[in-house]
PyMOL CGO cylinders between C-alpha atoms (Angstrom):
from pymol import cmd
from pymol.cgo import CYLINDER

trace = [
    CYLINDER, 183.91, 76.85, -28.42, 186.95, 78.00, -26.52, 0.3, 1, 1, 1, 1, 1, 1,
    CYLINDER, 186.95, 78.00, -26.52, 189.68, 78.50, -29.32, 0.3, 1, 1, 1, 1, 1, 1,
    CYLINDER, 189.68, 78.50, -29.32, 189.04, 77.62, -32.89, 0.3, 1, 1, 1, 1, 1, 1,
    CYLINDER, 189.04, 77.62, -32.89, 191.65, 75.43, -34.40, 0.3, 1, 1, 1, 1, 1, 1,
    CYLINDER, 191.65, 75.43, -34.40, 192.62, 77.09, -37.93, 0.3, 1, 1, 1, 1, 1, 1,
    CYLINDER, 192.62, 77.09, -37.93, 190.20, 75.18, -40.20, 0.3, 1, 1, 1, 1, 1, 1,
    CYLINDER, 190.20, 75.18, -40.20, 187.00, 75.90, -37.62, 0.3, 1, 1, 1, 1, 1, 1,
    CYLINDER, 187.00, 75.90, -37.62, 188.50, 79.83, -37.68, 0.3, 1, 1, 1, 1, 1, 1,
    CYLINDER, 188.50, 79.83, -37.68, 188.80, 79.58, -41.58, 0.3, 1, 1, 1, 1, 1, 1,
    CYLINDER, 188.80, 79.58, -41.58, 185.16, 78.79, -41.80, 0.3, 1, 1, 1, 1, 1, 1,
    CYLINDER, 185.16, 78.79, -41.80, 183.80, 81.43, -39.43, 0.3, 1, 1, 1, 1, 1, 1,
    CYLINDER, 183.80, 81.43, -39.43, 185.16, 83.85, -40.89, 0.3, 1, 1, 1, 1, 1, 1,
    CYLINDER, 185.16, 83.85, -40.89, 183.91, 82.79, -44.61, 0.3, 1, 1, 1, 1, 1, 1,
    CYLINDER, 183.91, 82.79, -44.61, 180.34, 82.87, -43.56, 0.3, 1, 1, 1, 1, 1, 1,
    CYLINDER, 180.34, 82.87, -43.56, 180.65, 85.43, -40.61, 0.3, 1, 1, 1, 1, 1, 1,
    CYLINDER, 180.65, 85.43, -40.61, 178.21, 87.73, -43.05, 0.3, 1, 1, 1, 1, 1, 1,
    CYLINDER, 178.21, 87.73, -43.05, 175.81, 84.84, -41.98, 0.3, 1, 1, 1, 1, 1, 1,
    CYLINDER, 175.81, 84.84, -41.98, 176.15, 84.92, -38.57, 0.3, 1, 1, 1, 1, 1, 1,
    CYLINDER, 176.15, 84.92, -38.57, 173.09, 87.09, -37.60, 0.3, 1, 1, 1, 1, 1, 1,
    CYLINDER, 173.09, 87.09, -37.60, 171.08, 84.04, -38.69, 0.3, 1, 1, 1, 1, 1, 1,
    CYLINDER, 171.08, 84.04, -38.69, 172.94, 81.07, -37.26, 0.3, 1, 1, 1, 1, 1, 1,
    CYLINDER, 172.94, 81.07, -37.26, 174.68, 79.89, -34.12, 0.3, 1, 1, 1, 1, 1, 1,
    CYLINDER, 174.68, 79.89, -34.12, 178.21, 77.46, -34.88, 0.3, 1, 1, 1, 1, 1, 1,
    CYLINDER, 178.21, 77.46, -34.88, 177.95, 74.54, -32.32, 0.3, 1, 1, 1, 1, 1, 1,
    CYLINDER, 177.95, 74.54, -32.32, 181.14, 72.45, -32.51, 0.3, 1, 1, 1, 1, 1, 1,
    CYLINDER, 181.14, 72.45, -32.51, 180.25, 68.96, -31.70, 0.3, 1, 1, 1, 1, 1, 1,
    CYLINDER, 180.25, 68.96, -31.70, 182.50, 66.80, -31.05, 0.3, 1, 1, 1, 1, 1, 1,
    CYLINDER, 182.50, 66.80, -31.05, 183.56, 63.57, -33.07, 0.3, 1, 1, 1, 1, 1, 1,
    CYLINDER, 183.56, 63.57, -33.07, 182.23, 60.74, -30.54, 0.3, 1, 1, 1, 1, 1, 1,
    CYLINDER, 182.23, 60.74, -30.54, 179.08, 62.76, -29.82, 0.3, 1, 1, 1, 1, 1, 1,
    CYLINDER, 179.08, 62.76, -29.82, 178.49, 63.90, -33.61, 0.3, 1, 1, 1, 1, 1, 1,
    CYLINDER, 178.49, 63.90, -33.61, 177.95, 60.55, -34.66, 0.3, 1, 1, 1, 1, 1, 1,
    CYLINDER, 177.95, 60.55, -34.66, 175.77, 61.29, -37.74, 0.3, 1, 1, 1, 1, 1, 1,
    CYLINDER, 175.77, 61.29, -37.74, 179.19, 63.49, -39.89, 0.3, 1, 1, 1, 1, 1, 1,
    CYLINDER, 179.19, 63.49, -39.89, 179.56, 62.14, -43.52, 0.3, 1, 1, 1, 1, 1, 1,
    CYLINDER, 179.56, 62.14, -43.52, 182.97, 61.07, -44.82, 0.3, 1, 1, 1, 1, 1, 1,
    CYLINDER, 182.97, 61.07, -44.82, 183.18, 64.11, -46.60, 0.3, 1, 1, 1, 1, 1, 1,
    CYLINDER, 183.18, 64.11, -46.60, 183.04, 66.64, -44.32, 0.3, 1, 1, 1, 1, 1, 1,
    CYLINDER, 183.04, 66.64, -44.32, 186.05, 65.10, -42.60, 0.3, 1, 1, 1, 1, 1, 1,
    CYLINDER, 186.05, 65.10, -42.60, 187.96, 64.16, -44.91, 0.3, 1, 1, 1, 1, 1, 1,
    CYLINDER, 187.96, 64.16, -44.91, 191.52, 66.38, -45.22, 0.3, 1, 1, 1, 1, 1, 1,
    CYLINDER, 191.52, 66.38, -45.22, 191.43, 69.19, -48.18, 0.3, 1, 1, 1, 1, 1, 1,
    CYLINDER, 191.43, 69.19, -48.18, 194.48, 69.90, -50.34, 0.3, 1, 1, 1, 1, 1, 1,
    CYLINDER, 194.48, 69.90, -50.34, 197.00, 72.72, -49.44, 0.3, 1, 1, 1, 1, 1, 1,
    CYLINDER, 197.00, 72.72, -49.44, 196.78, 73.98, -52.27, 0.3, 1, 1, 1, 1, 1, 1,
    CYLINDER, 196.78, 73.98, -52.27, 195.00, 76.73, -54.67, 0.3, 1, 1, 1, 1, 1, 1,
    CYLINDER, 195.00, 76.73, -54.67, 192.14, 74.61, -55.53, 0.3, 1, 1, 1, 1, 1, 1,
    CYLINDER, 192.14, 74.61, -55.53, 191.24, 74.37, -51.99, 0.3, 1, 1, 1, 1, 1, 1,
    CYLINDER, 191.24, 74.37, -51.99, 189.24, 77.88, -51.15, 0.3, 1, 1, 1, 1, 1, 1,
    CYLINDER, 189.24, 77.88, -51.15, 190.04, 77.62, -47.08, 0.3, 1, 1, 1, 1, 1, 1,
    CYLINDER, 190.04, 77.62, -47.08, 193.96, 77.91, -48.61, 0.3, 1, 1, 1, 1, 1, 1,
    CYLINDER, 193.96, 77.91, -48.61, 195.89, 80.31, -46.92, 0.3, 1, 1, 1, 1, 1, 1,
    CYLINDER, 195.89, 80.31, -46.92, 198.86, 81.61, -48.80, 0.3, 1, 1, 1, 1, 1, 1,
    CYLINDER, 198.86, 81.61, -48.80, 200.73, 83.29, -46.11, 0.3, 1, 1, 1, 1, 1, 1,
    CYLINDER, 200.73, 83.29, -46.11, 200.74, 79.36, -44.86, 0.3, 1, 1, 1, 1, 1, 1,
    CYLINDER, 200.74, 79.36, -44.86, 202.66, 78.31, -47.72, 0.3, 1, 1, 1, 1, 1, 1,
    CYLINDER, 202.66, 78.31, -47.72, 206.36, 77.69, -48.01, 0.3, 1, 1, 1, 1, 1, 1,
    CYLINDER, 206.36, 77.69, -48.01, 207.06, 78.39, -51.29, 0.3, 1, 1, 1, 1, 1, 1,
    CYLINDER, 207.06, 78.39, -51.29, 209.61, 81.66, -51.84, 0.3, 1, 1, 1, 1, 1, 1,
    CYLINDER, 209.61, 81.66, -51.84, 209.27, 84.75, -53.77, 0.3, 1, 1, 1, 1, 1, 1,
    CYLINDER, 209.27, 84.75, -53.77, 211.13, 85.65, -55.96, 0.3, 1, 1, 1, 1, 1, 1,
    CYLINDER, 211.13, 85.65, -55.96, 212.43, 89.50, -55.57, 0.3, 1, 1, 1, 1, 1, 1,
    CYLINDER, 212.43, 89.50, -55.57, 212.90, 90.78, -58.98, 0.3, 1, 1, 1, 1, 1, 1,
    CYLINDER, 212.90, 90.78, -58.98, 215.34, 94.53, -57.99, 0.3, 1, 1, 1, 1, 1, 1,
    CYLINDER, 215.34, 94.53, -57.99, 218.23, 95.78, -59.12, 0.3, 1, 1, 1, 1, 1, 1,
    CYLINDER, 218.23, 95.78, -59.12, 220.36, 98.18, -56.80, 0.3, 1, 1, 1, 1, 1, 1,
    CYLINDER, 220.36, 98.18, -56.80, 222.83, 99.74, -58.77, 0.3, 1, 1, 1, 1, 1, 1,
    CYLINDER, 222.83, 99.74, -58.77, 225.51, 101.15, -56.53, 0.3, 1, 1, 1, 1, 1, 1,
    CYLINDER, 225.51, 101.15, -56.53, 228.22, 103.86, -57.91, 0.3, 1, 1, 1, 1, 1, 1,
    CYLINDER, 228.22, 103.86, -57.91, 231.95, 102.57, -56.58, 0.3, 1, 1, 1, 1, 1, 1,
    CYLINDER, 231.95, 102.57, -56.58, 234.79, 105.50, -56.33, 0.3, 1, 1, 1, 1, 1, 1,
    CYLINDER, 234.79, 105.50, -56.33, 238.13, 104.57, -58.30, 0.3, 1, 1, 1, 1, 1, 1,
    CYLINDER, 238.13, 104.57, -58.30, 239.93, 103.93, -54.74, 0.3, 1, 1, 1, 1, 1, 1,
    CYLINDER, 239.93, 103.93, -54.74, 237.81, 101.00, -54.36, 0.3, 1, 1, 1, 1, 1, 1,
    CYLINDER, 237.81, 101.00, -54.36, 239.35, 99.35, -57.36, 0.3, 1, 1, 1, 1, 1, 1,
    CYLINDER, 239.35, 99.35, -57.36, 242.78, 100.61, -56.77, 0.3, 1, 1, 1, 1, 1, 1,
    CYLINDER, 242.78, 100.61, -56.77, 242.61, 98.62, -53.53, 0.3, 1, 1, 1, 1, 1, 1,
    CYLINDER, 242.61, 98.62, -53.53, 241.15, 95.49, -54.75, 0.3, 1, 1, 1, 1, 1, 1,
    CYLINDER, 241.15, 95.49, -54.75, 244.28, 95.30, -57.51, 0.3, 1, 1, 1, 1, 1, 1,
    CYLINDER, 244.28, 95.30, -57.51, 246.59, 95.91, -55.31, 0.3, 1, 1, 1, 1, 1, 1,
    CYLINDER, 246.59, 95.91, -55.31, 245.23, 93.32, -52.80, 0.3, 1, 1, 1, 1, 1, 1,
    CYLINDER, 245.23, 93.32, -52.80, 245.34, 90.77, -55.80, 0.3, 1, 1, 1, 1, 1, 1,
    CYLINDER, 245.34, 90.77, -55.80, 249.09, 91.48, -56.33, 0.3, 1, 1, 1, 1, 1, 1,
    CYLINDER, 249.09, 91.48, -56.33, 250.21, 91.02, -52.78, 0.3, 1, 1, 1, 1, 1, 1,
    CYLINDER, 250.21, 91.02, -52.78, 248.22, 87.85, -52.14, 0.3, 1, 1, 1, 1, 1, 1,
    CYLINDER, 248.22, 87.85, -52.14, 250.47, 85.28, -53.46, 0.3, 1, 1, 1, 1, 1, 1,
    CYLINDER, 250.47, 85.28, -53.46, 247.89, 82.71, -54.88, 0.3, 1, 1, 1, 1, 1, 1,
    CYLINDER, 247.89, 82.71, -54.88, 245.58, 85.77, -56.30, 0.3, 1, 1, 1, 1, 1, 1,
    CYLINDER, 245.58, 85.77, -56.30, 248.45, 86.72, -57.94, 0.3, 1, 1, 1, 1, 1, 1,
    CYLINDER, 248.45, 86.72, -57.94, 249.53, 83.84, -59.50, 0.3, 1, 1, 1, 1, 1, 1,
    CYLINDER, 249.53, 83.84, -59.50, 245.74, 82.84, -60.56, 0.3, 1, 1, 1, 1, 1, 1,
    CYLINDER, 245.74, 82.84, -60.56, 246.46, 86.35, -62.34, 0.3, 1, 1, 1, 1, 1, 1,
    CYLINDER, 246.46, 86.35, -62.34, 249.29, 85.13, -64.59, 0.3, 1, 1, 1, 1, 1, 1,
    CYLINDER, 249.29, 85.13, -64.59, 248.06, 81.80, -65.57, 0.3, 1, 1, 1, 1, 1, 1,
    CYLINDER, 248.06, 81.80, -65.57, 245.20, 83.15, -67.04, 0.3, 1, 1, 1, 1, 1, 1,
    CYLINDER, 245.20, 83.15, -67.04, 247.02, 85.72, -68.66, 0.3, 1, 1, 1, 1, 1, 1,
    CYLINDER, 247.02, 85.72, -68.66, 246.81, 84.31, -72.36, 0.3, 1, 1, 1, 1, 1, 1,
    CYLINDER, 246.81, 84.31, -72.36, 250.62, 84.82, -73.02, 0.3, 1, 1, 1, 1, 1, 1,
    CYLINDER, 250.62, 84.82, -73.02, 251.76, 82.77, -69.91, 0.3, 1, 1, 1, 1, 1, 1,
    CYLINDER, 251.76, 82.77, -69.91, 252.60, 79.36, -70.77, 0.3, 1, 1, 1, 1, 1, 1,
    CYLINDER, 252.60, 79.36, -70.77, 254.82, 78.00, -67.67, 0.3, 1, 1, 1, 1, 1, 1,
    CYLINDER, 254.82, 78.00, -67.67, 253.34, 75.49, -65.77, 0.3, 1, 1, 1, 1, 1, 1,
    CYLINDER, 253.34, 75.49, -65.77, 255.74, 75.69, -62.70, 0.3, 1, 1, 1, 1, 1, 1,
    CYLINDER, 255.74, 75.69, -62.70, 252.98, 78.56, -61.53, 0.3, 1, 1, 1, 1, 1, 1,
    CYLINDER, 252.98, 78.56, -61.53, 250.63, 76.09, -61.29, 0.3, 1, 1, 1, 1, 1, 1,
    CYLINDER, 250.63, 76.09, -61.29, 253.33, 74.08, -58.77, 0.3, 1, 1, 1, 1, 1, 1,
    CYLINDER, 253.33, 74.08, -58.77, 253.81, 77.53, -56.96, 0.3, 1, 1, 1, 1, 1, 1,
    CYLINDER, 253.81, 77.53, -56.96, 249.80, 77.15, -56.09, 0.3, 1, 1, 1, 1, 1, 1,
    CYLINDER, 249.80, 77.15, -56.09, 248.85, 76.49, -52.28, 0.3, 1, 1, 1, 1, 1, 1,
    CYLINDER, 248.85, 76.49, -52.28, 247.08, 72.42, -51.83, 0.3, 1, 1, 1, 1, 1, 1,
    CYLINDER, 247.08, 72.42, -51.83, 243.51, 74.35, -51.96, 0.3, 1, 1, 1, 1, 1, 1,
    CYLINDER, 243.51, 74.35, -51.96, 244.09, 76.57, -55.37, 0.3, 1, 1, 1, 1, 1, 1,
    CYLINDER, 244.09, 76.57, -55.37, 245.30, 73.87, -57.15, 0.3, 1, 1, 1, 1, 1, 1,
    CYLINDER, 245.30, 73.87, -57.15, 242.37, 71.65, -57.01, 0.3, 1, 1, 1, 1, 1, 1,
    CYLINDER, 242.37, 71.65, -57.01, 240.23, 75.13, -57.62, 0.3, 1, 1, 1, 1, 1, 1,
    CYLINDER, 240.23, 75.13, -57.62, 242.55, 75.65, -60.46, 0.3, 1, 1, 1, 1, 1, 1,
    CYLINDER, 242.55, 75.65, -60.46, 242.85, 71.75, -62.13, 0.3, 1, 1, 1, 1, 1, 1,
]
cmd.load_cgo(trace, "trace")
């Protein structure tokens, strides 16, 4: 056999500890005429199945890691003052403030924060 396709490579290497007593002759379908129904019929990808591969699979891991990362105070400093000279950060500021009650902010908002905001 030139090159195994991934199910003929799965089973050589399951019984490979057998292979000082056997030869593996693939035969092909019109010449192997005498194959049961079960030995060609498609297995499940899935755990049951003991040819399943894993690696194969396209399910996602989850990484469970927390990185905890110590920020100096200039950081902050320049994310508040950022949020006071953007005009829409700014205003986002006040209305949430729970002592502002004038809607006209809300008016003051750019097309884009308003629907964020409504």
């Amino acid at each position: 056999m030139k090159t195994p396709n991934r199910h003929m490579l799965r089973w050589q290497i399951a019984i490979q500890e057998y292979r000082a007593n056997m030869t593996i002759v693939h035969k092909d379908g019109n010449i192997h005429k005498n194959a049961d129904g079960l030995s060609r019929w498609p297995l499940p990808k899935n755990i049951v199945n003991h040819a399943y591969v894993p690696e194969e699979a396209s399910a996602q891991i989850p990484i469970e890691g927390i990185s905890v990362t110590d920020l100096n105070t200039t950081f902050f400093e320049e994310v508040r003052n950022n949020y006071t000279q953007d005009k829409n950060c700014s205003i986002v500021c006040q209305l949430l403030n729970k002592d502002c009650k004038d809607n006209s902010l809300i008016h003051a908002l750019n097309e884009v924060w308003k629907k964020s905001y409504d």
